[in-house]
PDB file with one MODEL, atoms N, CA, C and O in Angstrom:
MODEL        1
ATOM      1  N   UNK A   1     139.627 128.534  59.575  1.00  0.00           N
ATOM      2  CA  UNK A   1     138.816 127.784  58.642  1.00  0.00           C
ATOM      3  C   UNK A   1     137.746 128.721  58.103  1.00  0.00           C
ATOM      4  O   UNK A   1     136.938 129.156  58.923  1.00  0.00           O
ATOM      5  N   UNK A   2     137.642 129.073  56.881  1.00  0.00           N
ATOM      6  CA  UNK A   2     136.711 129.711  56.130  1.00  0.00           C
ATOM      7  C   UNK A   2     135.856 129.280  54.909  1.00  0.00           C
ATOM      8  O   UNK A   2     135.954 129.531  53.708  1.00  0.00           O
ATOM      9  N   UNK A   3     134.729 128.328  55.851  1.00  0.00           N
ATOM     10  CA  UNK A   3     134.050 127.565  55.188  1.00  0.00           C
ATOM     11  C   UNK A   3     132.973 127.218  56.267  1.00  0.00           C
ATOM     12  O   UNK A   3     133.271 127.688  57.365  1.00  0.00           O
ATOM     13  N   UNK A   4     131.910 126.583  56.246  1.00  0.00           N
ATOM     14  CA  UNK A   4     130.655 126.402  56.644  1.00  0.00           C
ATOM     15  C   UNK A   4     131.489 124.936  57.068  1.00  0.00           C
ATOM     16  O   UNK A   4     132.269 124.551  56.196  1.00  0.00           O
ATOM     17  N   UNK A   5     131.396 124.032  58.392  1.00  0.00           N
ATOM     18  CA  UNK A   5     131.655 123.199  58.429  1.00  0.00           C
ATOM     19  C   UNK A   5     130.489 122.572  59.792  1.00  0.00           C
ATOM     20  O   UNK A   5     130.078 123.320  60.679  1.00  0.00           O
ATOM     21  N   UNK A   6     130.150 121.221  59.701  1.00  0.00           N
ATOM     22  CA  UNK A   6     129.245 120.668  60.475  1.00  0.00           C
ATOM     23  C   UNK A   6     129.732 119.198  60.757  1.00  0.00           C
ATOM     24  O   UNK A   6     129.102 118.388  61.437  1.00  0.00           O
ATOM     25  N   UNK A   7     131.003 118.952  60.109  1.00  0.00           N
ATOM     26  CA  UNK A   7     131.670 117.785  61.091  1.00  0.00           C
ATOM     27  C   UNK A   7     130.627 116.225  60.764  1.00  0.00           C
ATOM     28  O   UNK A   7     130.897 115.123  61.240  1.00  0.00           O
ATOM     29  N   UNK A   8     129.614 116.481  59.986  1.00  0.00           N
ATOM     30  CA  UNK A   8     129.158 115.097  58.924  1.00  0.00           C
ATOM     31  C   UNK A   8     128.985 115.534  57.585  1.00  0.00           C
ATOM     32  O   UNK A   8     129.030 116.722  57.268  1.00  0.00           O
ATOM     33  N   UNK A   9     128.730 114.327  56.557  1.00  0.00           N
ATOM     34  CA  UNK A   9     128.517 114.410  55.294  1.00  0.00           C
ATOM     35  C   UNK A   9     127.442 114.777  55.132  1.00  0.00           C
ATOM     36  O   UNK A   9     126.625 113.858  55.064  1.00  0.00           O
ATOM     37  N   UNK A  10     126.812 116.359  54.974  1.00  0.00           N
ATOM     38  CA  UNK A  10     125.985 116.348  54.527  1.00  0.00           C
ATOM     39  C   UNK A  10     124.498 117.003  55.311  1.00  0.00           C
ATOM     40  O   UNK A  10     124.506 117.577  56.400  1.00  0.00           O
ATOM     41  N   UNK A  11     124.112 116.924  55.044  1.00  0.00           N
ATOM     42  CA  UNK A  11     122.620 116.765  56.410  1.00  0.00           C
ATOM     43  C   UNK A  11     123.044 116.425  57.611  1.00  0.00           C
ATOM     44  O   UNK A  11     123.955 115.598  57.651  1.00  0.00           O
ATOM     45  N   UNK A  12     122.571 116.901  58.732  1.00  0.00           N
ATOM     46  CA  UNK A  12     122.683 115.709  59.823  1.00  0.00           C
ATOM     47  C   UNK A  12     122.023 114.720  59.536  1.00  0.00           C
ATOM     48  O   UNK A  12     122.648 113.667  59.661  1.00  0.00           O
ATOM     49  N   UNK A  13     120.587 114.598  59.060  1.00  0.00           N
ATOM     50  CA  UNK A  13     120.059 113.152  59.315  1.00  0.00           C
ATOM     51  C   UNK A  13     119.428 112.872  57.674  1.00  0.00           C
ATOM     52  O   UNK A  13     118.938 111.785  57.369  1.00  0.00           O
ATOM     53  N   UNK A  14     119.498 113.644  57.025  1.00  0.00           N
ATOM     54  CA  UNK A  14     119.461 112.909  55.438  1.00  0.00           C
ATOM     55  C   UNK A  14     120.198 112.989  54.625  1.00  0.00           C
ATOM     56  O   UNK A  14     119.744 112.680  53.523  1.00  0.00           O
ATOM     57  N   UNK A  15     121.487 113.366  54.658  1.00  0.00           N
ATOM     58  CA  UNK A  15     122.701 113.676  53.653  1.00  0.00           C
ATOM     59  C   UNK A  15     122.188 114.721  52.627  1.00  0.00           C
ATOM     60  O   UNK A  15     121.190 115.437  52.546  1.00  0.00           O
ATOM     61  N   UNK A  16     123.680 114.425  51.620  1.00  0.00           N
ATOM     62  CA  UNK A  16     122.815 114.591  50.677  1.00  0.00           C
ATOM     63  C   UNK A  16     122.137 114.070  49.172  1.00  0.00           C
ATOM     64  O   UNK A  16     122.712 113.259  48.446  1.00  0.00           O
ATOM     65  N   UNK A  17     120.915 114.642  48.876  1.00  0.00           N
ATOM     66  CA  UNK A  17     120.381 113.547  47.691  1.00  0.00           C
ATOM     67  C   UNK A  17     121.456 114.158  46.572  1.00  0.00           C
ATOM     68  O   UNK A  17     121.958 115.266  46.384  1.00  0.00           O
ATOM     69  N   UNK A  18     121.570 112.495  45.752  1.00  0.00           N
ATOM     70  CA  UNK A  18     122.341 112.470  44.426  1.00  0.00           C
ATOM     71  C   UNK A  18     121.289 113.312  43.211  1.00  0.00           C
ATOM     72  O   UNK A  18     120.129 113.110  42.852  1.00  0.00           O
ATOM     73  N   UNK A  19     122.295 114.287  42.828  1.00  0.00           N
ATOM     74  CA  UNK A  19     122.467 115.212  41.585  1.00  0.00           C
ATOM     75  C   UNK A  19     124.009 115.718  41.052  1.00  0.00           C
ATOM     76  O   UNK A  19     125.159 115.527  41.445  1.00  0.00           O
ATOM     77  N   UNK A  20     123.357 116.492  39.907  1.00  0.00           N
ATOM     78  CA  UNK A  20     124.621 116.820  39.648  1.00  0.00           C
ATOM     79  C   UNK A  20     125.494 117.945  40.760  1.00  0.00           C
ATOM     80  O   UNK A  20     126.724 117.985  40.729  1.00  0.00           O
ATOM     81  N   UNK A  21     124.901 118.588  41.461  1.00  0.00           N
ATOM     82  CA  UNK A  21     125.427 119.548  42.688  1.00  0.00           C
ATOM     83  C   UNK A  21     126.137 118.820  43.581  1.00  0.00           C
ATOM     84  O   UNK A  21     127.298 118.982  43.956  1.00  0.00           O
ATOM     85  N   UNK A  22     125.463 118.132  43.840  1.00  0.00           N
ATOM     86  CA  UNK A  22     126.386 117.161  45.076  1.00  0.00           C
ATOM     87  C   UNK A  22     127.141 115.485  44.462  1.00  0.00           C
ATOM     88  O   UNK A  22     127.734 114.696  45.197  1.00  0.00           O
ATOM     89  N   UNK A  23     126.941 115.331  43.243  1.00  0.00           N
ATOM     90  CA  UNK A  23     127.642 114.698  42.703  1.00  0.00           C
ATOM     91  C   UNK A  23     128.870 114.858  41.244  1.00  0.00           C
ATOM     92  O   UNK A  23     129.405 113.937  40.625  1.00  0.00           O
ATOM     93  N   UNK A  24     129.000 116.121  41.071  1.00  0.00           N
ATOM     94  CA  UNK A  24     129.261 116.689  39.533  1.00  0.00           C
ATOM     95  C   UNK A  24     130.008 115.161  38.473  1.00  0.00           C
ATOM     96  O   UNK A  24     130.196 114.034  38.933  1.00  0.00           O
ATOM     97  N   UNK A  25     130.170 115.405  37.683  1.00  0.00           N
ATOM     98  CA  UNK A  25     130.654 114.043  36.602  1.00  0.00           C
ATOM     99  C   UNK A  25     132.021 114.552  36.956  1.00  0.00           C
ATOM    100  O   UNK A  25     132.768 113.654  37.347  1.00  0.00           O
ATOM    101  N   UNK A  26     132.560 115.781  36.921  1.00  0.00           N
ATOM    102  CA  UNK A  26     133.870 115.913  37.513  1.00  0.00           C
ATOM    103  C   UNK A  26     134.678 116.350  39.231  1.00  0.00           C
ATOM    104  O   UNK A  26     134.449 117.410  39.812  1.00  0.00           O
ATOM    105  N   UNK A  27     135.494 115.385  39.700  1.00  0.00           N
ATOM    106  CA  UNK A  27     135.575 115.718  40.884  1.00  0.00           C
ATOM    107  C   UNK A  27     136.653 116.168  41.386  1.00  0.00           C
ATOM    108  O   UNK A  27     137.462 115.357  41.838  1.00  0.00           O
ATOM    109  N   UNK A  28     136.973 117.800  41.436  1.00  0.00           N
ATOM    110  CA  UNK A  28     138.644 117.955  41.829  1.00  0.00           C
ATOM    111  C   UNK A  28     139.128 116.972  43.053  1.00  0.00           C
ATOM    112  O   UNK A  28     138.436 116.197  43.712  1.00  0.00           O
ATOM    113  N   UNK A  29     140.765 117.291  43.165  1.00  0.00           N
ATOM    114  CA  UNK A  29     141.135 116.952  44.330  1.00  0.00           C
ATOM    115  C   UNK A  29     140.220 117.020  45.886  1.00  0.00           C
ATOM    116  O   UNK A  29     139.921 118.102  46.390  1.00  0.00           O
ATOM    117  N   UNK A  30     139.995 116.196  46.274  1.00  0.00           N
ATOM    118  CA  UNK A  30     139.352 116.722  47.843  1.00  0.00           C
ATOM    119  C   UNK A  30     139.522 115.230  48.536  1.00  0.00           C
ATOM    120  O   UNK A  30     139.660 114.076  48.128  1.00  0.00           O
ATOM    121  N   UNK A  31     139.437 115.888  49.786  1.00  0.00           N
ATOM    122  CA  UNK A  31     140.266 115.204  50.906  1.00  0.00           C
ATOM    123  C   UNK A  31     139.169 113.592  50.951  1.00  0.00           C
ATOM    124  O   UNK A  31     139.684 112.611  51.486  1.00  0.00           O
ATOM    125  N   UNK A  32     137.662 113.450  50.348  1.00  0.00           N
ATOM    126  CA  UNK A  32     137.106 111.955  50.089  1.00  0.00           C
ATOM    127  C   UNK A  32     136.646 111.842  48.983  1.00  0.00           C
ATOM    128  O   UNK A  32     137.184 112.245  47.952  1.00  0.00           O
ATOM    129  N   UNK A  33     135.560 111.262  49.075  1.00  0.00           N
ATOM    130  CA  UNK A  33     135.045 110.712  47.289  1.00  0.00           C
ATOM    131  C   UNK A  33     133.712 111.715  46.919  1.00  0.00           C
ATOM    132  O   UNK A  33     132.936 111.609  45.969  1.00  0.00           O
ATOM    133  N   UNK A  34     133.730 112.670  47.957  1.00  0.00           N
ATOM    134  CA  UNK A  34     132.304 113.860  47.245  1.00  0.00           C
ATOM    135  C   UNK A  34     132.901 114.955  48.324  1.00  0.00           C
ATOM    136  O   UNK A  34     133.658 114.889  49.293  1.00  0.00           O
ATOM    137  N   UNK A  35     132.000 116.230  47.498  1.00  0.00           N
ATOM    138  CA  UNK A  35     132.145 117.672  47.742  1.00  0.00           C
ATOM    139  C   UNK A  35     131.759 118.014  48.870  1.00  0.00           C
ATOM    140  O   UNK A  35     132.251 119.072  49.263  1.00  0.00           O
ATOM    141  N   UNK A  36     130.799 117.331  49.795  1.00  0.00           N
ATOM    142  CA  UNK A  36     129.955 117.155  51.127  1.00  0.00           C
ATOM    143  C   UNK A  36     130.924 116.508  52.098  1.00  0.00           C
ATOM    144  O   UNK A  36     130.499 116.010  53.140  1.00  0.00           O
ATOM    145  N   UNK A  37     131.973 116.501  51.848  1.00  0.00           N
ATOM    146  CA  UNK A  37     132.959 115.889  53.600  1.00  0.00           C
ATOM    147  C   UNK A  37     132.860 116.891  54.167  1.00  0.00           C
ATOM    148  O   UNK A  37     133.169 118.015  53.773  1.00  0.00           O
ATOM    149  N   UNK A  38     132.193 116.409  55.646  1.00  0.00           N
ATOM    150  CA  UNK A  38     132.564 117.557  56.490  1.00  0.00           C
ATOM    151  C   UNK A  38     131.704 118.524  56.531  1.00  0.00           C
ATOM    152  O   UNK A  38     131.368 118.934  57.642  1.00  0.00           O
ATOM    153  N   UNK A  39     131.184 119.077  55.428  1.00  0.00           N
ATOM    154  CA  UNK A  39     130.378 120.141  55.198  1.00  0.00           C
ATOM    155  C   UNK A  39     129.023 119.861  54.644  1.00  0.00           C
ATOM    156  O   UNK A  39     128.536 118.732  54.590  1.00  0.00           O
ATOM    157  N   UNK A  40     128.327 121.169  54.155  1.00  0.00           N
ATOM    158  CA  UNK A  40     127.193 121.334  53.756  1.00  0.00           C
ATOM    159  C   UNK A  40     126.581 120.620  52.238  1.00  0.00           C
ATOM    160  O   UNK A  40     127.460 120.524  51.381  1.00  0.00           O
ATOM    161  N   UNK A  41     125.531 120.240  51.923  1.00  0.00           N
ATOM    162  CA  UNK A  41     125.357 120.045  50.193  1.00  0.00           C
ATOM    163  C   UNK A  41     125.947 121.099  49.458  1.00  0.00           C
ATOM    164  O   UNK A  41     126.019 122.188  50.027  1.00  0.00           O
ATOM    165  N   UNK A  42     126.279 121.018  48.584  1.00  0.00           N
ATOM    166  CA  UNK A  42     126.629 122.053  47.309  1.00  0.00           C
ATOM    167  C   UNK A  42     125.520 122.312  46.718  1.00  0.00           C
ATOM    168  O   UNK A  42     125.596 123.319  46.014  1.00  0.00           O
ATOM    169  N   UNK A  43     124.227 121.654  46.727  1.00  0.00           N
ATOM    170  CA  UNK A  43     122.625 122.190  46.636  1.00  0.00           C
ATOM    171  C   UNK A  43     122.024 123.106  47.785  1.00  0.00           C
ATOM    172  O   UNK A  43     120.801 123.240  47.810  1.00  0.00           O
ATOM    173  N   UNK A  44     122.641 123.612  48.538  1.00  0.00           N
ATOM    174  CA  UNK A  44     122.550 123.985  49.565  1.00  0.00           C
ATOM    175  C   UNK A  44     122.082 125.218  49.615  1.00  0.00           C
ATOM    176  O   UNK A  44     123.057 125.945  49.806  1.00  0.00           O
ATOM    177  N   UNK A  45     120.974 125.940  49.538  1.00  0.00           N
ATOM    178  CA  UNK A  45     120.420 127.235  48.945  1.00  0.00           C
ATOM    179  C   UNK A  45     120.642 128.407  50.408  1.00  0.00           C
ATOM    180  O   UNK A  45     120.169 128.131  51.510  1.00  0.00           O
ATOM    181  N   UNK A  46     121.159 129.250  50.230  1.00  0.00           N
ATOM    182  CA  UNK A  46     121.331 130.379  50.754  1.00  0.00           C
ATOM    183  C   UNK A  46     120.594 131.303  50.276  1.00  0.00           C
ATOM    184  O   UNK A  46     119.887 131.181  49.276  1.00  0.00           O
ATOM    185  N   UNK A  47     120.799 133.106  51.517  1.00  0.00           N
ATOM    186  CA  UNK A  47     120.287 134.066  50.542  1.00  0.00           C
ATOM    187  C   UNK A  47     121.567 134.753  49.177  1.00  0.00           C
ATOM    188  O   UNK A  47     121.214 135.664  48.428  1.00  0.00           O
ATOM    189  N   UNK A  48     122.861 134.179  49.094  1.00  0.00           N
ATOM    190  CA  UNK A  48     123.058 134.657  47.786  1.00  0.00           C
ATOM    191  C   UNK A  48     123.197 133.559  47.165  1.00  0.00           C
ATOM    192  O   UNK A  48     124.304 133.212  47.576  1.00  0.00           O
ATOM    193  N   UNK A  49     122.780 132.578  46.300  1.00  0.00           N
ATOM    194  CA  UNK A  49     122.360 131.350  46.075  1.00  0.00           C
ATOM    195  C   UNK A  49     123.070 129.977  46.353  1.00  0.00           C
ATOM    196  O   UNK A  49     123.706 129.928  47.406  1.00  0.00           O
ATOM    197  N   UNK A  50     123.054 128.967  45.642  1.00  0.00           N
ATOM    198  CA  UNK A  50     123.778 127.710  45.611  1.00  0.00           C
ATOM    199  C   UNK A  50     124.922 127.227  46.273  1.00  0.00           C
ATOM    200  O   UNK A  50     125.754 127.366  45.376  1.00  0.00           O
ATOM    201  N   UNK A  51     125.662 126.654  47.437  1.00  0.00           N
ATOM    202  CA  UNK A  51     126.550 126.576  48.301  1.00  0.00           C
ATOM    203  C   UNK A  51     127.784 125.922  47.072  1.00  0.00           C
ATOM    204  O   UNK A  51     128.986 126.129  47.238  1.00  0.00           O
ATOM    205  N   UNK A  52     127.374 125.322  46.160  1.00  0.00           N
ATOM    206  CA  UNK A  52     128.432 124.902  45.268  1.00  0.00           C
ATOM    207  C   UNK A  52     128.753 125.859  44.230  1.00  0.00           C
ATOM    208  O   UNK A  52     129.569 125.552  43.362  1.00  0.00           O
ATOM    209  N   UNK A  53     128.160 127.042  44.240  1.00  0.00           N
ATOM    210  CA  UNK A  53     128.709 128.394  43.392  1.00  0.00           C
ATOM    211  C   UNK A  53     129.129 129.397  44.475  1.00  0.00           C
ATOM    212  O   UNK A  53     130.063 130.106  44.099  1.00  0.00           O
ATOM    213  N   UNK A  54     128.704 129.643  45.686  1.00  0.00           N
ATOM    214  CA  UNK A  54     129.325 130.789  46.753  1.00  0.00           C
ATOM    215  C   UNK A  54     130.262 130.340  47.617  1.00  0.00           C
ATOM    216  O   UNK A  54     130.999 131.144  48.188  1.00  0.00           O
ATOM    217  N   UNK A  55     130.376 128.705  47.870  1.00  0.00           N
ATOM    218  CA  UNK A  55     131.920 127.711  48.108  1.00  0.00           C
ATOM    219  C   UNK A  55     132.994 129.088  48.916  1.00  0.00           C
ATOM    220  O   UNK A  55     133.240 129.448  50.067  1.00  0.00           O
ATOM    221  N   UNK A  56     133.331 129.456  47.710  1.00  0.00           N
ATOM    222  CA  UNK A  56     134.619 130.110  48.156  1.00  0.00           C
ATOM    223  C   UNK A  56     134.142 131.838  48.478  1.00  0.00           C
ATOM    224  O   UNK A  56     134.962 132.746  48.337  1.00  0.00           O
ATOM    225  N   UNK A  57     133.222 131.999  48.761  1.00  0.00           N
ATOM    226  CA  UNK A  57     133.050 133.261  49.524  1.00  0.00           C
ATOM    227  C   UNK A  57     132.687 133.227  50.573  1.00  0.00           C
ATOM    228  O   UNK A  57     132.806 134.333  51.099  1.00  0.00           O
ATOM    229  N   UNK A  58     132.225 132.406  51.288  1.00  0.00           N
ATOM    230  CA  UNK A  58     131.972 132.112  52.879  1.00  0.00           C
ATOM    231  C   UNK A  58     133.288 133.677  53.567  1.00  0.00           C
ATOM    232  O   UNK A  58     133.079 134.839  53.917  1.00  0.00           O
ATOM    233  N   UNK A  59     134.289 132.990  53.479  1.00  0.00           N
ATOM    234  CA  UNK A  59     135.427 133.801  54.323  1.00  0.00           C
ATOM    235  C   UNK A  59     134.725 135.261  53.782  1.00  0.00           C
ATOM    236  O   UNK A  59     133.982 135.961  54.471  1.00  0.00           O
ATOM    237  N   UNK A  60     135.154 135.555  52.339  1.00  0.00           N
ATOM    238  CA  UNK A  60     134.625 136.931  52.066  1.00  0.00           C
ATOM    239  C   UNK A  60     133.590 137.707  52.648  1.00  0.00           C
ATOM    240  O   UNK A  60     133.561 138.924  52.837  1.00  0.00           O
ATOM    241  N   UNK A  61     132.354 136.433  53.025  1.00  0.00           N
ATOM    242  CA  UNK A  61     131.453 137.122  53.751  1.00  0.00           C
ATOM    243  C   UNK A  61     131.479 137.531  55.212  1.00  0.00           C
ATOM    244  O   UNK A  61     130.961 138.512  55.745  1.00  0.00           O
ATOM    245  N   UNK A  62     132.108 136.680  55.668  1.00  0.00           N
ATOM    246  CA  UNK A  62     132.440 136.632  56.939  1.00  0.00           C
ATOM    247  C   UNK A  62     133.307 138.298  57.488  1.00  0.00           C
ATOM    248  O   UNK A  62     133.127 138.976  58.500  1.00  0.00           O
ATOM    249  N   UNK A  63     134.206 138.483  56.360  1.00  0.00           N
ATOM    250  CA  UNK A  63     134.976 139.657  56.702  1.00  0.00           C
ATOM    251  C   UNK A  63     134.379 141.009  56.331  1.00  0.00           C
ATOM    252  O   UNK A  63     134.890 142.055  56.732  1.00  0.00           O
ATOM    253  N   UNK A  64     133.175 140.976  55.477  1.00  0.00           N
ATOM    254  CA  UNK A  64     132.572 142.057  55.222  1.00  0.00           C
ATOM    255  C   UNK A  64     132.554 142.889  56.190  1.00  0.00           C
ATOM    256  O   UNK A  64     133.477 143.693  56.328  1.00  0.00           O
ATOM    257  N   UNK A  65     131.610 142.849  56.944  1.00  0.00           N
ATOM    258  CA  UNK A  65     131.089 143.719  58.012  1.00  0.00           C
ATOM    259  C   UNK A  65     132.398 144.225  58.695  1.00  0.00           C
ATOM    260  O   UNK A  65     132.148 145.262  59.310  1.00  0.00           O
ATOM    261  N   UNK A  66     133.837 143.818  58.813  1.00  0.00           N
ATOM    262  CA  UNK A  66     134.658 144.742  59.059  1.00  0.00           C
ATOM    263  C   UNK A  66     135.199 145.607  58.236  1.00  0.00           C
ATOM    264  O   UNK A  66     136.153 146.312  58.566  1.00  0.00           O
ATOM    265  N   UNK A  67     134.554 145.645  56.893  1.00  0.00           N
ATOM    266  CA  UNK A  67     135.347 146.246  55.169  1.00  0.00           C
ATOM    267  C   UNK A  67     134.294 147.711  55.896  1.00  0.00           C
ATOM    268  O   UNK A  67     134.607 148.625  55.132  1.00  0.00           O
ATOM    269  N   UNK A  68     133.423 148.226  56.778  1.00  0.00           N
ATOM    270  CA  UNK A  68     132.787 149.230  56.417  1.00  0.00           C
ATOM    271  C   UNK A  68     133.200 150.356  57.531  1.00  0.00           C
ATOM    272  O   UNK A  68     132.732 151.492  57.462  1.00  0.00           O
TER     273      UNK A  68
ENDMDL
END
């Protein structure tokens, strides 16, 4: 699994608040009815920014430190 996962929607104890990040007007395929199953907000600020724009580099990052 190469993704940030915490096994609730969201926050542990405040989810997350409605915007367009964690709510977009468009919603691909996914396994419930928002981007937060299972995992983190997609407002979710890191040090390389926004969890709903770096989504799919988690794994990438993860494998860095063996690329050197």
């Amino acid at each position: 699994m190469n993704e940030p996962a915490n096994f609730v929607n969201g926050d542990m104890n405040e989810g997350c608040p409605s915007n367009t990040y964690n709510d977009p007007p468009y919603l691909p395929r996914v396994a419930s009815d928002n981007l937060y199953f299972k995992t983190i907000c997609p407002d979710h600020e890191d040090s390389v920014g926004k969890h709903y724009d770096t989504h799919s580099l988690f794994g990438w990052f993860e494998s860095e430190p063996t690329m050197v």
